[in-house]
C-alpha positions in Angstrom: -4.0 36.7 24.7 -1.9 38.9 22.1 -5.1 41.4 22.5 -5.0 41.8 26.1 -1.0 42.9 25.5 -1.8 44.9 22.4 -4.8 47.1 24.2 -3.0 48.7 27.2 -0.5 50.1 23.9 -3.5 51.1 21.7 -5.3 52.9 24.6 -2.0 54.9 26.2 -1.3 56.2 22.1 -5.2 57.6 22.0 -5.1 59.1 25.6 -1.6 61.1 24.7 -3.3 61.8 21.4 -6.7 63.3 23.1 -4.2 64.7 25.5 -1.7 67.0 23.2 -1.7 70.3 22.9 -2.1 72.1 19.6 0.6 74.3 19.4 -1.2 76.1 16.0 -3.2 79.0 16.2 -4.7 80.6 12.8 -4.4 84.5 12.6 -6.2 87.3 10.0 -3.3 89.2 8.7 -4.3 91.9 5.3 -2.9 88.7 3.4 -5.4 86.3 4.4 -5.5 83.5 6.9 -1.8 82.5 8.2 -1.0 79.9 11.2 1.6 80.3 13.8 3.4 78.4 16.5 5.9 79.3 19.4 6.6 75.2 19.4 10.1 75.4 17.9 13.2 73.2 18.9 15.6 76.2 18.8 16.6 78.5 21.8 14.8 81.4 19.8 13.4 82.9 22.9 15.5 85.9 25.0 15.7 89.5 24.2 17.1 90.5 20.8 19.4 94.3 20.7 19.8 96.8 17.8 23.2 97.6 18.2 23.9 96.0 21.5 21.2 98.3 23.1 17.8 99.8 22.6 15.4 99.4 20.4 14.6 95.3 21.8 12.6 92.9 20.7 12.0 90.3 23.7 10.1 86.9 22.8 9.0 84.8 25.6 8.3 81.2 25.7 4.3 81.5 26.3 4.0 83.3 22.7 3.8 86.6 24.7 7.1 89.5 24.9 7.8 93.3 23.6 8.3 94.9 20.8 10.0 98.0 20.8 9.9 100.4 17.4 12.6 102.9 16.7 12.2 105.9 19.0 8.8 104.2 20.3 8.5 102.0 24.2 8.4 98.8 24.5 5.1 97.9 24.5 3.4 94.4 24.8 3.0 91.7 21.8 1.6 87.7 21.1 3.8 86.2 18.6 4.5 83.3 16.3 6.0 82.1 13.4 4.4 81.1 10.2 3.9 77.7 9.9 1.2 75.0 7.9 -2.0 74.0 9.8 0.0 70.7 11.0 2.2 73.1 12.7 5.4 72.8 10.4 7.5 75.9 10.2 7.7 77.6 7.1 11.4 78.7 6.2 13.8 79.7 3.4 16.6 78.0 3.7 20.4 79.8 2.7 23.9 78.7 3.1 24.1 78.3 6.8 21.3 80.2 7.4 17.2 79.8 7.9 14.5 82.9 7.8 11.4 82.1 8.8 8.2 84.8 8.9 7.8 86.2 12.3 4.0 87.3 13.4 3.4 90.0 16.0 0.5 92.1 17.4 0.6 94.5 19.7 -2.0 93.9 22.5 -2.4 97.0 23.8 -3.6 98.7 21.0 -6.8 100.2 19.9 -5.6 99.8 16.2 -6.5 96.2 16.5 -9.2 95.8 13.4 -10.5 92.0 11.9 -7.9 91.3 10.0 -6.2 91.4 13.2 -3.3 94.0 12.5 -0.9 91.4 12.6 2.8 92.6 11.3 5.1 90.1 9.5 9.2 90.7 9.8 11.9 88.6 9.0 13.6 86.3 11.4 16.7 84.5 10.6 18.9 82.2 12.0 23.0 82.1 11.0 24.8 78.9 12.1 28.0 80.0 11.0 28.0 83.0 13.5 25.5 81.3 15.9 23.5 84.6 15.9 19.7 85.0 15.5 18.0 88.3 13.7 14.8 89.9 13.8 14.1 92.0 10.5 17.9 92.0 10.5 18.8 94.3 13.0 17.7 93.2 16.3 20.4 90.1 17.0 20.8 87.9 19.8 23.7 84.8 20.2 22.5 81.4 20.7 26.3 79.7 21.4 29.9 79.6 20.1 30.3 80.7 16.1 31.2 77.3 13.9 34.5 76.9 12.3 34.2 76.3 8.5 
């Protein structure tokens, strides 16, 4: 009797299991094999301003956005951060602040080689000022600054 309550459990945790979605996807960079994810609990996504104006970075949801080079267009990227195979995020962490490794690659370009062409920048998040950074220029606000 204790079975026939037990298996409706033990088949719904294999059906979500078969079911999930990997959020990992491995990448050739020039340093070897590296694994990314845009499955991250933070509002990371939205567009990111030098200066409070162009050059932009934009990171969408879908792992997809632009990427815009000093003096360059915006032109289209896939992106991730670094994480392990299991899909947990690599970081640093500071006082009242977290860098992790961002991935990009442009996918319009003919440059594209093997390895990939994947870029690695910097991408940090500052609790105490509740601003986000992409190789510590591009910024965007995430909420109110904390009080210390």
């Amino acid at each position: 009797m204790k079975l026939v309550k037990v298996l409706p459990i033990i088949v719904l945790f294999f059906a979500i299991n078969s079911w999930a979605q990997n959020s990992v996807t491995e990448i050739k960079t020039k340093s070897g094999v590296k694994y990314i994810t845009t499955s991250v609990d933070f509002p990371i996504t939205g567009t990111y301003l030098f200066k409070g104006a162009e050059p932009t970075v934009e990171l969408n949801g879908s792992g997809t956005g632009n990427y815009q080079l000093h003096e360059q267009p915006n032109r289209a990227i896939i992106w991730g951060l670094e994480c392990d195979e299991n899909g947990v995020l690599k970081f640093i962490k500071g006082f009242n602040s977290t860098a992790y490794v961002l991935w990009y690659q442009f996918t319009d370009s003919s440059e594209n080689t093997p390895d990939g062409n994947w870029t690695s920048v910097e991408f940090s998040i500052h609790f105490n000022t509740s601003k986000m950074y992409i190789q510590g220029e591009r910024v965007k606000d995430f909420g109110e600054p904390t009080s210390k």
